[in-house]
N, C-alpha and C positions, 0 to 999 in steps of 0.2 A: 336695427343697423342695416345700413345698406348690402345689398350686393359685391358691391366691390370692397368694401369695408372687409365682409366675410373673406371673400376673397384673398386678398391681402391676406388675414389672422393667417388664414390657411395654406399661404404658401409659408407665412412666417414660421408656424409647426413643422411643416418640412424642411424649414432650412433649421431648425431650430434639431430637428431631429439628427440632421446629415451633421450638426456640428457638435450633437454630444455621442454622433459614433465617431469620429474624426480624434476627438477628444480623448475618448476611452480607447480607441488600438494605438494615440500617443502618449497614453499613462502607462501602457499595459509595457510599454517596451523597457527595460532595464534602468533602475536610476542612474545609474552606472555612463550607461551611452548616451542617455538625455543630458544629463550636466557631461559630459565629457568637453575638452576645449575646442578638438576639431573633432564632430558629430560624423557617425557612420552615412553612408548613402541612404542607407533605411532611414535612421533617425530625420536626415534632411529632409527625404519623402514624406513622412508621418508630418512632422510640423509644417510641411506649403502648403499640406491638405488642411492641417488645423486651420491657416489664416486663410487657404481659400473660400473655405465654408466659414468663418468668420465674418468676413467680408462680404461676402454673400450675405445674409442673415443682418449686418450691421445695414446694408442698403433697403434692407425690407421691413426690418424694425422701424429707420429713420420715414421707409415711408408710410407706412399706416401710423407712425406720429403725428405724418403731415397731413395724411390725410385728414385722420380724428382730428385735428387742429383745426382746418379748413372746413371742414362738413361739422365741424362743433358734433362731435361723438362723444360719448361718455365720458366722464372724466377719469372712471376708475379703470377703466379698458383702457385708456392711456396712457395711466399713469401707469397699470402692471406692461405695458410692451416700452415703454420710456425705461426703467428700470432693468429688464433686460437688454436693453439696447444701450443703456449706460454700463452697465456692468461687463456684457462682449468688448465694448470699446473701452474702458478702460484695460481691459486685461492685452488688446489687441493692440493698443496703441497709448500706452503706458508713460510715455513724456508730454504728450498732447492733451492737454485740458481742456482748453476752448473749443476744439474743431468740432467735439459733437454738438456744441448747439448750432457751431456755422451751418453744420451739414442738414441737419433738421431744417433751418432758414430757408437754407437752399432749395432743397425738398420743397417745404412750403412755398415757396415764389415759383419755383417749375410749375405747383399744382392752381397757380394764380391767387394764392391768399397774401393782396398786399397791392396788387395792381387790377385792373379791370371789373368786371360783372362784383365778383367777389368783394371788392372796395367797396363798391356805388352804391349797394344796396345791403340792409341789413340782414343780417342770418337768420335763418328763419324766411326770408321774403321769398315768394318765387315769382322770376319772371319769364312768362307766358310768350312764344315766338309770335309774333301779328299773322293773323292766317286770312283776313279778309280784308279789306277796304283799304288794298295799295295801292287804288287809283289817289282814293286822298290822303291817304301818306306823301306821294307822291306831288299831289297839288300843294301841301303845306312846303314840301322842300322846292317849291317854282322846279320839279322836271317835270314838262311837258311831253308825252307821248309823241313819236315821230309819226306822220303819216304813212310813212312808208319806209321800207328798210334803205340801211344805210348803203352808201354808192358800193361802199368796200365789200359788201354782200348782198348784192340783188336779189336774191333767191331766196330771202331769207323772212321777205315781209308778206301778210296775209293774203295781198293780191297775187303774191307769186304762188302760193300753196292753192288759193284757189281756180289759177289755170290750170294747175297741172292737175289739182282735182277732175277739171274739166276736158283735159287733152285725155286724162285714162278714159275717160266714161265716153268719150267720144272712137277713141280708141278699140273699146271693147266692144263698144256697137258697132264699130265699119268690121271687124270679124267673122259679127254672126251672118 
């Protein structure tokens, strides 16, 4: 597995972990005040922390889906953080059935599976940056190398680097 892949698991455990202590000091409070019709200030507190670490965790699950989705990771590593990540979201967001695969979607197209490099080329493929022969890169696209730098920057083309190369050294010898 990747790096980031790891990564990801491992923040996933932390938020994984921040939301079954969340969870456990809002079981641990009285059934009494948790179903009550208007809920104490405590009770309030305790459940915004449950859906904030929720929500949290639901963003990080959906993206190490997305990412195993896009980088083709294992299937069984996906399918156990999919499952937790179905199971938070339904419990978090209980009249909405569709939104988690939207959300996962989404995730994947942020992570470009669907548009660019990721489309064009098949999984598994790797493509390699070009690191030499720009000149004929270059020539198959007709751009032709300037002579000399542009008007809007004089200073900026090889004859201008080489006087000034030549005013230092000329410089440093009217000194001595």
């Amino acid at each position: 597995m990747q790096v980031a892949g790891r990564n990801l698991l491992a923040v996933l455990a932390m938020r994984q972990a921040s939301y079954a202590d969340a969870a456990k000091a809002y079981n641990s409070l009285p059934e009494a005040d948790r179903g009550a019709a208007e809920p104490t200030p405590e009770v309030k507190a305790a459940l915004d922390k449950v859906n904030v670490e929720a929500d949290g965790l639901i963003d990080v699950a959906a993206r190490f889906v997305a990412f195993a989705t896009v980088k083709n990771l294992p299937q069984s590593t996906r399918d156990r953080v999919f499952g937790l990540l179905e199971n938070v979201y339904k419990t978090r967001h209980p009249e909405d059935a569709t939104g988690l695969q939207a959300l996962v979607d989404e995730k994947v197209k942020a992570l470009g599976g669907g548009s660019g490099d990721l489309a064009r080329f098949p999984r598994g493929m790797v493509r390699r940056a070009s690191v030499r022969q720009r000149g004929r890169v270059q020539a198959l696209r007709r751009e032709l190398p300037r002579p000399r730098a542009s008007r809007a920057d004089p200073d900026r083309g090889a004859g201008a680097r080489h006087q000034t190369l030549r005013a230092g050294i000329h410089m440093t010898l009217a000194r001595r």
